[in-house]
C-alpha positions in Angstrom: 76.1 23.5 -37.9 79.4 22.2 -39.2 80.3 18.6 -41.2 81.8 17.5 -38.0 80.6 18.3 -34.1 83.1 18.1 -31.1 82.3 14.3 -29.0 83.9 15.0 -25.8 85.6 12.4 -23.6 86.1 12.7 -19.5 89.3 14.2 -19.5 88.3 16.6 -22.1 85.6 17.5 -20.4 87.7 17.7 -17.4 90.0 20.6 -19.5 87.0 22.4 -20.2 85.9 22.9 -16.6 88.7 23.7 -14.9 89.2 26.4 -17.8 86.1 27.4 -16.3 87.0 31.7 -14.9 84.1 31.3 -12.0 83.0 29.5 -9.1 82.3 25.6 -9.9 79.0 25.5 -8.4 77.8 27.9 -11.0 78.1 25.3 -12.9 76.6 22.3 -10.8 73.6 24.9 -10.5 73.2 25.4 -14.1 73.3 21.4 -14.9 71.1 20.2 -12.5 68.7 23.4 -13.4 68.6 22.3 -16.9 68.0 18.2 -16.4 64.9 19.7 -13.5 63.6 21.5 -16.9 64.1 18.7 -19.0 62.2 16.5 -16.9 59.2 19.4 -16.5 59.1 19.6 -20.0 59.0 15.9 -20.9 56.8 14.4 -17.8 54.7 17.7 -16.9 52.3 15.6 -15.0 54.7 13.8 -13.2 53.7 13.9 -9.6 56.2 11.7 -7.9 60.1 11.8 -8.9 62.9 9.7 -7.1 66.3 11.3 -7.3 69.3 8.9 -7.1 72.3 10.6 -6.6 76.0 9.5 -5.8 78.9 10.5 -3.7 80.1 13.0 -6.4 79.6 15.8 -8.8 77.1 13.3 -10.6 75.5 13.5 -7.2 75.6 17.1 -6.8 73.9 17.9 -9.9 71.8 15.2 -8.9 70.7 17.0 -5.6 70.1 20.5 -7.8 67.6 18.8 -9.6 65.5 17.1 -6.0 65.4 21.1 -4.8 64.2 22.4 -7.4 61.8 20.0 -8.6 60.5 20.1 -5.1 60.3 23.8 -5.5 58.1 23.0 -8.0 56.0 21.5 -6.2 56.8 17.8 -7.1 57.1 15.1 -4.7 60.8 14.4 -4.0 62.5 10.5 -2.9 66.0 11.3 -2.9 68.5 8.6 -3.0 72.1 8.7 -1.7 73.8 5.6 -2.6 77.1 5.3 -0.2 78.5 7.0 2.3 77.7 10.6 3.4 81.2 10.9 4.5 82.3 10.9 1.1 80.2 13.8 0.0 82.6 16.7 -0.5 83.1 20.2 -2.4 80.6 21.5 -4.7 78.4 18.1 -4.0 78.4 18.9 -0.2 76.9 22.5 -0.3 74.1 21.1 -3.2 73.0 18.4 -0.5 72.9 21.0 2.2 70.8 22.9 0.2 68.5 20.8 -0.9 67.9 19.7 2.7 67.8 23.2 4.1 64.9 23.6 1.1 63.0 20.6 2.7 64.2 18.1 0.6 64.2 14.3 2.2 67.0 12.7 1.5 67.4 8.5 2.8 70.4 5.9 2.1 69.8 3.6 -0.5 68.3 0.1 1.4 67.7 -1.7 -1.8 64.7 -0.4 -2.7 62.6 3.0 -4.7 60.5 4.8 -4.3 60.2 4.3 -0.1 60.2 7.9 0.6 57.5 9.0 -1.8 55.8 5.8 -3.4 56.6 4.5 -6.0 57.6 7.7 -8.4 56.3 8.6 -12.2 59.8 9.6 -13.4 63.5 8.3 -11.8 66.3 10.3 -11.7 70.0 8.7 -12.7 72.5 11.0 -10.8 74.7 8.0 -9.8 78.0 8.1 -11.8 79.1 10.6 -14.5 81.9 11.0 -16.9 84.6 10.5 -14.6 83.4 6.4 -14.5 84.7 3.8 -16.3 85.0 -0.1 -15.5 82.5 -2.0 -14.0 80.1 -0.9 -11.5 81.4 -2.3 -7.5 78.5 -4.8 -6.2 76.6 -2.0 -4.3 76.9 0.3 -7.4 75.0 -2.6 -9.6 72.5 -3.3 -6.9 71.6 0.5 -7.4 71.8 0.5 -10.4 69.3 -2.7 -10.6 66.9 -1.4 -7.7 66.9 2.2 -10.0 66.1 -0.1 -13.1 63.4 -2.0 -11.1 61.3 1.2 -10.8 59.0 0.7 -13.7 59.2 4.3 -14.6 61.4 6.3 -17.1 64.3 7.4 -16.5 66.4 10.4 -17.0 70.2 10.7 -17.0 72.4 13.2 -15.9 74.9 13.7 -18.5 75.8 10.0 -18.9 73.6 6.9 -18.0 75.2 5.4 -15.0 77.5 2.6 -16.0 78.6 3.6 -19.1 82.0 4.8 -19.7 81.6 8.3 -20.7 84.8 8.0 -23.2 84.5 5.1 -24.8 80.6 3.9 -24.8 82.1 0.5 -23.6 79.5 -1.0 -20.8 81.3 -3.5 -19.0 78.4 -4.3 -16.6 74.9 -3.0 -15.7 74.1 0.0 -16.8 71.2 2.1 -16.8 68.7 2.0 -19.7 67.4 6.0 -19.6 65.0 7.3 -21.3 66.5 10.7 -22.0 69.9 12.1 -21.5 70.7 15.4 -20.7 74.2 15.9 -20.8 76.4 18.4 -20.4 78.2 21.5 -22.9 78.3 18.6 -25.3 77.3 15.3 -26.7 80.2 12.7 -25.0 81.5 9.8 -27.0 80.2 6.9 -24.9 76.5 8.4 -25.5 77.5 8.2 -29.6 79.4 5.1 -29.7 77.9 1.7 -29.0 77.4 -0.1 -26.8 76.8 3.1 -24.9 74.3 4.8 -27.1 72.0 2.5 -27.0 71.7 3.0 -23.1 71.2 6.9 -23.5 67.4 7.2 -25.0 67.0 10.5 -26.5 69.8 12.9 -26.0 69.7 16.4 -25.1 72.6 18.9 -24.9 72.8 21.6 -22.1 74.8 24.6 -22.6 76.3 25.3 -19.1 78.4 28.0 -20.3 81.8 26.3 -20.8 84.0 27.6 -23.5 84.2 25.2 -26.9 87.3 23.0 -26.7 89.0 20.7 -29.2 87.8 17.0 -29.1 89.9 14.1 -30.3 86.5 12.7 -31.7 83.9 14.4 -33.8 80.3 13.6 -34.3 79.6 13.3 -38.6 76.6 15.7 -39.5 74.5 15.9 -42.2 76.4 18.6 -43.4 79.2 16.6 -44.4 77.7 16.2 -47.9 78.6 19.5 -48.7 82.5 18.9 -48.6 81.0 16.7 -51.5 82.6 18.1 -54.8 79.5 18.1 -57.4 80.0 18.0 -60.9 80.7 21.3 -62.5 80.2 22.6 -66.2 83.5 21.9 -67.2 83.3 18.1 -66.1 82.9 15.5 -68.7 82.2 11.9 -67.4 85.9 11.0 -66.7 86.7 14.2 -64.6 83.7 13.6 -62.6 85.5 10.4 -61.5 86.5 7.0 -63.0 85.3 4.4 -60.2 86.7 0.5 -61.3 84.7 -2.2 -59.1 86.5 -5.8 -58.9 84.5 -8.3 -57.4 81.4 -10.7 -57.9 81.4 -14.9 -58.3 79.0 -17.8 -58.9 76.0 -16.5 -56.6 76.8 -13.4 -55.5 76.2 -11.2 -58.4 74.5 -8.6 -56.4 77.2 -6.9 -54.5 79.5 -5.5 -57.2 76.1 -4.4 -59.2 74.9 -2.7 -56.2 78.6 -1.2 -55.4 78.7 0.0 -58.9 75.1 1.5 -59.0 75.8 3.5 -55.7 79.6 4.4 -57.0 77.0 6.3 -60.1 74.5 7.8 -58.3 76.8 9.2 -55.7 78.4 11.1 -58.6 80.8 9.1 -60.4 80.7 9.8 -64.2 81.7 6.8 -65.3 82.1 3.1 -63.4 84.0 -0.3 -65.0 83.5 -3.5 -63.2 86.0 -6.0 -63.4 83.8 -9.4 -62.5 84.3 -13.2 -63.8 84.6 -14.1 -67.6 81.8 -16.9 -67.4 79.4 -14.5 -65.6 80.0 -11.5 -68.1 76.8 -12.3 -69.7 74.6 -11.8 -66.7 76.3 -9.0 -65.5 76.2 -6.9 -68.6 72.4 -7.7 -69.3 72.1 -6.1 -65.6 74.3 -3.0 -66.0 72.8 -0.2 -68.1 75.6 2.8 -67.7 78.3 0.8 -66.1 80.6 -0.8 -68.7 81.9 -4.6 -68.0 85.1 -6.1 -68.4 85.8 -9.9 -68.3 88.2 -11.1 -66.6 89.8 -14.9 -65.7 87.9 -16.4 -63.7 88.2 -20.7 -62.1 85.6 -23.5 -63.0 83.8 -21.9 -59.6 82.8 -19.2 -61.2 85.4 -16.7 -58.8 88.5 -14.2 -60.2 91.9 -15.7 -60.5 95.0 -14.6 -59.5 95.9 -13.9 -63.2 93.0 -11.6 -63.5 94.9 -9.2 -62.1 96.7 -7.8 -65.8 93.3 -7.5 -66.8 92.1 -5.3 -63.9 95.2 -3.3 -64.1 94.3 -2.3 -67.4 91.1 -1.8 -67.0 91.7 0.3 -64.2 94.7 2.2 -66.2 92.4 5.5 -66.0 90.7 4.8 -62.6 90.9 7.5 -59.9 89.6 4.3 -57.4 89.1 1.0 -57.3 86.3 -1.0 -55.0 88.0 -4.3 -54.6 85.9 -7.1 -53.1 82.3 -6.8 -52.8 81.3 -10.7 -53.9 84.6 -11.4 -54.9 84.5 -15.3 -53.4 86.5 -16.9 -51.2 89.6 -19.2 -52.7 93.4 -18.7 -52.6 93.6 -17.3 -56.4 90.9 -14.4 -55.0 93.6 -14.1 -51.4 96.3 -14.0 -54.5 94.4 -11.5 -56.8 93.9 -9.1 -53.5 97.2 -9.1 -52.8 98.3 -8.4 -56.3 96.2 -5.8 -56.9 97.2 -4.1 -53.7 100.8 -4.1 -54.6 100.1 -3.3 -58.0 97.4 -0.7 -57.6 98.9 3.1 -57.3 95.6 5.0 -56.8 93.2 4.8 -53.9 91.7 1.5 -53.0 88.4 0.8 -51.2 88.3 -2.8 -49.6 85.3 -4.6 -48.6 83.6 -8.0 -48.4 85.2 -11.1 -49.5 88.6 -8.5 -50.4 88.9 -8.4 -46.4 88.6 -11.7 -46.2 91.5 -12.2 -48.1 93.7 -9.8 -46.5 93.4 -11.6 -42.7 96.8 -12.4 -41.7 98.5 -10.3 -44.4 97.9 -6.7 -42.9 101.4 -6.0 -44.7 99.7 -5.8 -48.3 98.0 -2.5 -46.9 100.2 -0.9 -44.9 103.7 -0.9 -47.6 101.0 0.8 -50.1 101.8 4.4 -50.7 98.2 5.4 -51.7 95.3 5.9 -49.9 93.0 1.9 -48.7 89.9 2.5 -47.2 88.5 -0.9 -45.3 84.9 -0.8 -45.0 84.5 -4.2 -42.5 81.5 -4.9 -40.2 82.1 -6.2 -36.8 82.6 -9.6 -37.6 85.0 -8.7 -40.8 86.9 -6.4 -38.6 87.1 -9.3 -36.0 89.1 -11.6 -38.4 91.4 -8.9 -39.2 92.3 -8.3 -35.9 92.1 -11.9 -34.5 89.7 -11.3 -32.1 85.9 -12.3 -31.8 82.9 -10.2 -33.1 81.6 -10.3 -29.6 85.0 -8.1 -28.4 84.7 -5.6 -31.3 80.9 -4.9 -30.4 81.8 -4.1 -27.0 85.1 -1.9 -27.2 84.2 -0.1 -30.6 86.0 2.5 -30.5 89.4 0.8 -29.4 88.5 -1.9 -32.0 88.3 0.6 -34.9 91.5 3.1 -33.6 93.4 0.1 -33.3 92.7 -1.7 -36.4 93.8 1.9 -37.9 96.9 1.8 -37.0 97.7 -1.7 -37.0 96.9 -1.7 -40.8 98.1 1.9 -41.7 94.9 3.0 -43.4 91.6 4.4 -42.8 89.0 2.0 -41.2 85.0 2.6 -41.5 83.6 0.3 -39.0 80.1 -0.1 -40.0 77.2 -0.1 -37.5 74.6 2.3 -36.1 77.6 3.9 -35.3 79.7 4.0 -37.7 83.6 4.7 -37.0 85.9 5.9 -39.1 89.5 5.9 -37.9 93.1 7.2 -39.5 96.2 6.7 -38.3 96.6 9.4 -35.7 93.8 11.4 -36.6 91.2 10.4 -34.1 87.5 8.9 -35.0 84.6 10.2 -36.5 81.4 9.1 -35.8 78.4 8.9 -38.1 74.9 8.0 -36.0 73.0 9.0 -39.1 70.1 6.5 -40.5 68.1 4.2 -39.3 67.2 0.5 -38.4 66.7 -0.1 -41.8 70.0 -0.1 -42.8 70.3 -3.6 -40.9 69.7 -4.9 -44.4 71.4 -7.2 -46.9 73.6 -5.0 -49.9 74.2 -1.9 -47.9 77.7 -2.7 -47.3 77.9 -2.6 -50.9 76.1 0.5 -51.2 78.8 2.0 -48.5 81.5 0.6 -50.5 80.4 2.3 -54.1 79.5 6.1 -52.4 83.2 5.8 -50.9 84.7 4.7 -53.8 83.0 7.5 -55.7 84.1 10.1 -53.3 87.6 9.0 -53.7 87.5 9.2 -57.0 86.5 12.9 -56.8 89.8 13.8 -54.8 88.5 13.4 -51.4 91.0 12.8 -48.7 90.5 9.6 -47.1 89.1 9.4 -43.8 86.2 12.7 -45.1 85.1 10.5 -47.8 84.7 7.7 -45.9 82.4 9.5 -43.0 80.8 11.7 -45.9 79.8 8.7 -47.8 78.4 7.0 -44.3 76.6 10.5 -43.8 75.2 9.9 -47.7 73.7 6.8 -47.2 72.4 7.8 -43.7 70.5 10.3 -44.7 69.7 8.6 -48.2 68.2 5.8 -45.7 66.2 8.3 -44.1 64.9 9.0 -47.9 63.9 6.5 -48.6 62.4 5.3 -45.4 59.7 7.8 -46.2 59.4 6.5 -49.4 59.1 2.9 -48.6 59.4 2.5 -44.8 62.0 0.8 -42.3 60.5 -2.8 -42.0 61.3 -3.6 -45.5 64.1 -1.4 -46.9 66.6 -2.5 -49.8 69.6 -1.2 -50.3 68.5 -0.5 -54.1 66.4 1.6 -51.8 69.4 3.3 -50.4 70.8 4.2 -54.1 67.7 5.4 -55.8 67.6 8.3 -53.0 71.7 9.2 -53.0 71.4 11.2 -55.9 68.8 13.3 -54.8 70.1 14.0 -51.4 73.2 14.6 -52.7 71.8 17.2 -55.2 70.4 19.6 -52.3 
């Protein structure tokens, strides 16, 4: 296994078949063989099985897997939905040969299961990677009527109406069970809203040589590009995180930012927070020193706390600018001093993205590395768009958010993104539910900044510290369970699976 797995797209895929040295329907043969095991192996007492298949290589595999379940001895509905005229190539001599091997085979009439009752498992065969838009009115009523079954179903190497590049699902779509696709996971079946339509995903190896992939799935094994503290360290060379942030009720974030920054390995944090709140932060923080800085009768940062962030920052390998910050125009004036001021690596989140809407500018004339770790909605108002948009077309939103800003972007999620200027996305689907929880952000925001500190180039710290807090989450959910996980949660189990 590697830190980061090829996440294939349609054309890609494409490449890597017609590199393919022997006959094409060696290879229709060997996908639909492998989704007919899959669906032995999952539903072995399934007795009745409806096959929907489509006009193209979708629908050839599609017609594999009828004959040979019927070999089997199942009970075979299969489904063509459009014209039989437009059946060609390797698709052609598949439905030939499931019919010659006794297969029935009927026109979709807006209905399942009329050929063999209703069936135990459904077959999705309709549209695969080469799909994209949103499905024609017959195509949806298929794709409705497959839906209507009542049983599970299984895709064949993308869930019909989901584009196999992007994961963007501009109308109905199937909702599988399992997904057994194809030489390798795609990006539509990692990237939401896609991946939520795929179920469990299974990869089939049908003898395709490897290929390189603009996008790249984050692994677990990413937290061993990690650099750990060696004997020669002391607590400066093990990285010098400063967080900036925190105002009148929201103390949390830059206490949790700065807590995560030390157990992912920083030897030594300084947060910058508001002189009249000093107090409560430094009977809070145990190893994290405090500096006060200027702060307004609201209890937020002012602009002219920015000479006293600079120097307390003079030693810094990163700064973590925003998390509880506030919202006022002398915090929007202390972001955008300390981004022009700031010549080491800056991480911005929160309330510090807030503040840089409108004024992409301050990040993209900087000369050293800015990480922005926004959610959906954050990355919304940075782009002038609505949160709805961004959750739909992910992976344009994050690529173009990249470049628009000139600086990495870590769309957070289930899937989290991580995009660089020309440099392509990784994806981290690592963790769980329980991450949907307040302070995590935070937590994000401190592992980053610590990895930055250690010398980490950008756009690897930011998917390595998403891979360290998904499998941290999957620590502690162990620990302490999904339904009621905290982000101090989160941070109590970085250390140790960082340690490993």
């Amino acid at each position: 296994m590697s830190a980061f797995e090829p996440l294939y797209t349609a054309a890609e895929m494409r490449a890597a078949e017609e590199a393919y040295p022997g006959p094409t329907e060696e290879l229709m043969e060997r996908a639909g063989a492998a989704v007919a095991d899959a669906v032995a192996a999952s539903w072995p007492d399934a007795r009745r099985v409806s096959v929907w298949c489509g006009t193209g290589a979708n629908g050839g595999d599609g017609f594999v897997v009828a004959r040979l379940l019927h070999r089997a001895g199942r009970e075979i509905d299969a489904v063509l939905v459009g014209d039989e005229g437009r059946v060609e190539g390797d698709a052609q001599t598949m439905l030939a040969r499931a019919r010659e091997a006794g297969v029935p085979v009927r026109g979709f009439a807006g209905g399942v299961g009329q050929g063999a009752g209703r069936p135990d498992v459904v077959v999705d065969a309709l549209f695969g990677t080469g799909f994209s838009g949103a499905p024609r009115r017959s195509a949806r009523d298929a794709i409705e009527a497959l839906g209507a079954a009542g049983a599970p179903v299984v895709a064949v190497d993308v869930p019909s109406g989901v584009d196999a590049s992007t994961g963007r699902v501009p109308g109905a779509a199937v909702e599988a069970a399992a997904t057994v696709t194809f030489h390798a996971p795609k990006v539509g079946l990692a990237v939401g809203p896609g991946r939520f339509h795929a179920g469990r995903v299974d990869v089939a190896d049908i003898g395709l040589a490897p290929g390189e992939t603009r996008a790249r799935r984050v692994t677990a094994d990413a937290l061993a590009l990690v650099p750990r503290r060696g004997a020669r360290d002391n607590k400066y060379t093990a990285g010098f995180v400063c967080v900036v942030g925190g105002s009148a009720g929201l103390t949390g974030a830059p206490l949790l930012a700065a807590e995560a920054a030390m157990r992912a390995g920083a030897g030594y944090v300084r947060a910058c927070v508001p002189a009249s709140l000093a107090g409560i932060f430094a009977s809070r923080f145990v190893e994290v020193t405090t500096s006060a800085c200027p702060d307004d009768e609201e209890g937020r940062l002012r602009e002219d706390a920015a000479a006293a962030v600079l120097e307390a920052a003079a030693k810094a390998d990163c700064v973590a600018l925003g998390p509880g910050l506030g919202r006022s125009e002398g915090t929007r004036a202390l972001v955008r001093a300390l981004l022009d001021r700031l010549e080491l690596p800056v991480v911005l989140d929160g309330d510090g993205l807030w503040a840089l809407a409108g004024h992409l500018d301050w990040v993209f004339s900087r000369h050293a590395p800015t990480v922005l770790t926004p959610h959906s909605g954050e990355l919304a108002g940075l782009l002038g768009r609505d949160a709805a948009w961004v959750d739909a077309n992910r992976l344009d939103a994050v690529g173009g958010a990249a470049d628009d800003v000139g600086a990495v972007v870590c769309l957070k999620g289930a899937d989290t993104l991580v995009a660089a200027p020309g440099r392509g996305v990784l994806v981290c689907g690592l963790g769980n539910p329980g991450l949907a929880s307040a302070g995590t952000g935070d937590v994000l925001t401190g592992v980053t900044a610590a990895f930055l500190a250690k010398g980490m180039d950008a756009q690897t710290a930011a998917a390595a510290a998403a891979a360290a807090g998904g499998v941290a989450a999957a620590e502690a959910a162990r620990r302490h369970g999904e339904a009621g996980l905290l982000a101090r949660d989160v941070i109590e189990a970085l250390s140790p699976v960082l340690s490993r």
